[in-house]
Backbone as numpy.savetxt, mean C-alpha at the origin, in Angstrom:
# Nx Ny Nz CAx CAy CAz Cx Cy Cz
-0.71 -14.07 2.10 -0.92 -13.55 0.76 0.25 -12.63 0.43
0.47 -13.00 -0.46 1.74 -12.46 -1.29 1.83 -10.49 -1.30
0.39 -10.17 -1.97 0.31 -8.71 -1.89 0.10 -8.18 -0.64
-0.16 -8.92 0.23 -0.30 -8.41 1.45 1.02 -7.75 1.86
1.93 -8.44 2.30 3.11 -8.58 2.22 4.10 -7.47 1.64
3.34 -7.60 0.71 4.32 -6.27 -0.26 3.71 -4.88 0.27
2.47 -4.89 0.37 1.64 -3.73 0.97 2.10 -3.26 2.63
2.84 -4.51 3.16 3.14 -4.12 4.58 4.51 -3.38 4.50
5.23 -4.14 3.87 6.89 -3.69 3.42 6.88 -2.40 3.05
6.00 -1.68 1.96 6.22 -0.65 1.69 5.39 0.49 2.64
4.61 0.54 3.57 4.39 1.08 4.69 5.78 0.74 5.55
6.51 -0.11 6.01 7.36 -0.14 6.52 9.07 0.84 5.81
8.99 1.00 5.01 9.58 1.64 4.00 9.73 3.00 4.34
8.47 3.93 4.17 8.34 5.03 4.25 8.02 5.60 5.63
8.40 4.98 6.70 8.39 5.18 8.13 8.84 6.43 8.28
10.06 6.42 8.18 11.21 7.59 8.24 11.23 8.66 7.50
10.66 8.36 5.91 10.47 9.56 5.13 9.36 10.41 5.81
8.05 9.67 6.56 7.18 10.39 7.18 7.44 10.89 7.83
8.34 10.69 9.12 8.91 11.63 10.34 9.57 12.88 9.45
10.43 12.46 8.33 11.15 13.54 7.91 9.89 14.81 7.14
8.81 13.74 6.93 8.10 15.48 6.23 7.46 15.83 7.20
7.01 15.36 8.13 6.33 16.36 8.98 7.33 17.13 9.94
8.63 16.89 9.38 9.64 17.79 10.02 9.58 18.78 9.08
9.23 19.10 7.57 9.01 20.04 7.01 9.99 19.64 5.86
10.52 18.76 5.69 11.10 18.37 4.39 10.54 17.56 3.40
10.90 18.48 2.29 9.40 18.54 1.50 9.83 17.33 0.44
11.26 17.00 0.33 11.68 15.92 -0.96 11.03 14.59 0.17
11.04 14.49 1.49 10.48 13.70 1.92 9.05 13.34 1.63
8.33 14.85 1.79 6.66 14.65 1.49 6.64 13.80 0.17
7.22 14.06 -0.84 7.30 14.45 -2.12 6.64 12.40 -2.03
8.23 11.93 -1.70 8.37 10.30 -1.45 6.84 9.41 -0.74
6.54 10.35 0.24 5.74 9.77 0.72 4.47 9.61 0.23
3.98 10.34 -0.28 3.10 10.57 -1.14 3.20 9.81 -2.15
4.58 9.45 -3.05 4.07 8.52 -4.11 4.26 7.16 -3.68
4.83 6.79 -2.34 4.44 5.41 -1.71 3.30 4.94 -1.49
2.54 6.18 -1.40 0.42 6.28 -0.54 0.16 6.15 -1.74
0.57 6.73 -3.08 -0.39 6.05 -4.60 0.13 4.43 -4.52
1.02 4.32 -4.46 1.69 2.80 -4.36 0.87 1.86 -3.75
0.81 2.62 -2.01 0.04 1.48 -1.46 -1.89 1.50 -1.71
-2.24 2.82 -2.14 -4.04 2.05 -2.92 -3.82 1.75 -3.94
-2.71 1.59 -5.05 -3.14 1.01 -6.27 -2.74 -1.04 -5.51
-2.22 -0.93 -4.57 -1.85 -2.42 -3.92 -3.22 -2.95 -2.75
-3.63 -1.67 -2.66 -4.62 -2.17 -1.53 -5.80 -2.55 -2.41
-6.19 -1.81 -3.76 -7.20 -2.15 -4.78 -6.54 -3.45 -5.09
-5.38 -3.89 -5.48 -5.03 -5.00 -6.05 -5.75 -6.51 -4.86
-5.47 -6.01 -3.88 -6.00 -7.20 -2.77 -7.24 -7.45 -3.07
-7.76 -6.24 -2.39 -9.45 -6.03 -2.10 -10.02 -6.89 -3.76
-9.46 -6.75 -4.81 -10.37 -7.29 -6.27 -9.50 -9.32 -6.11
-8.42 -9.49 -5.90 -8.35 -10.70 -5.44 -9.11 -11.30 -4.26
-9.33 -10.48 -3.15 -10.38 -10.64 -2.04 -11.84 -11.13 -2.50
-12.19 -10.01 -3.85 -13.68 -10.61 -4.40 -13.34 -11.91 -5.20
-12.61 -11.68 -6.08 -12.37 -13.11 -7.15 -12.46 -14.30 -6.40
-11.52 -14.23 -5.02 -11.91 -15.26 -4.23 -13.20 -15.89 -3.78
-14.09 -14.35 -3.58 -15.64 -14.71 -2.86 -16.30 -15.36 -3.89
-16.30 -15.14 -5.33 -17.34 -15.42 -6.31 -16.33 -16.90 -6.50
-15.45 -17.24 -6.89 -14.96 -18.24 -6.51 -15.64 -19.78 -5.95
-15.45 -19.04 -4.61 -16.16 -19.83 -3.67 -18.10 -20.21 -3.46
-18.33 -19.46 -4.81 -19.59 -18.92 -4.25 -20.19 -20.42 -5.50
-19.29 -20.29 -6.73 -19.72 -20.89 -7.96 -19.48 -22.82 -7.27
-18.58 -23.00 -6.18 -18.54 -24.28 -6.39 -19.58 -24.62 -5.13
C-alpha cells in the first residue's frame, strides 16, 4: 500500500532530527513534531482506507 510506504519514509526521515532533540536542540524538536502531525494525519489516512476496504468487502 502506497500510504503505507509514505508513512514508513517519513519515520525514516526524522531519525536523526530525533537524536538531535533529545540532545536538546530545540529547531530539531520543533521538526519532529511536525513530522508526528504528518505521520497521524497519514496513519488516519490508512486506518479510513483500511475500513472502506472492510465495508467493501462486506457489500459483495
Amino acid at each position: 500500500m502506497e500510504s503505507f510506504d509514505k508513512l514508513k519514509s517519513m519515520l525514516a526521515e526524522i531519525e536523526e532530527d530525533l537524536a538531535k532533540a533529545e540532545g536538546g536542540n530545540k529547531a530539531a524538536g520543533v521538526r519532529v513534531r511536525k513530522v508526528m502531525q504528518d505521520v497521524k494525519d497519514a496513519a488516519q489516512e490508512i486506518r479510513v482506507k483500511i475500513l472502506d476496504m472492510n465495508k467493501t468487502e462486506e457489500k459483495a
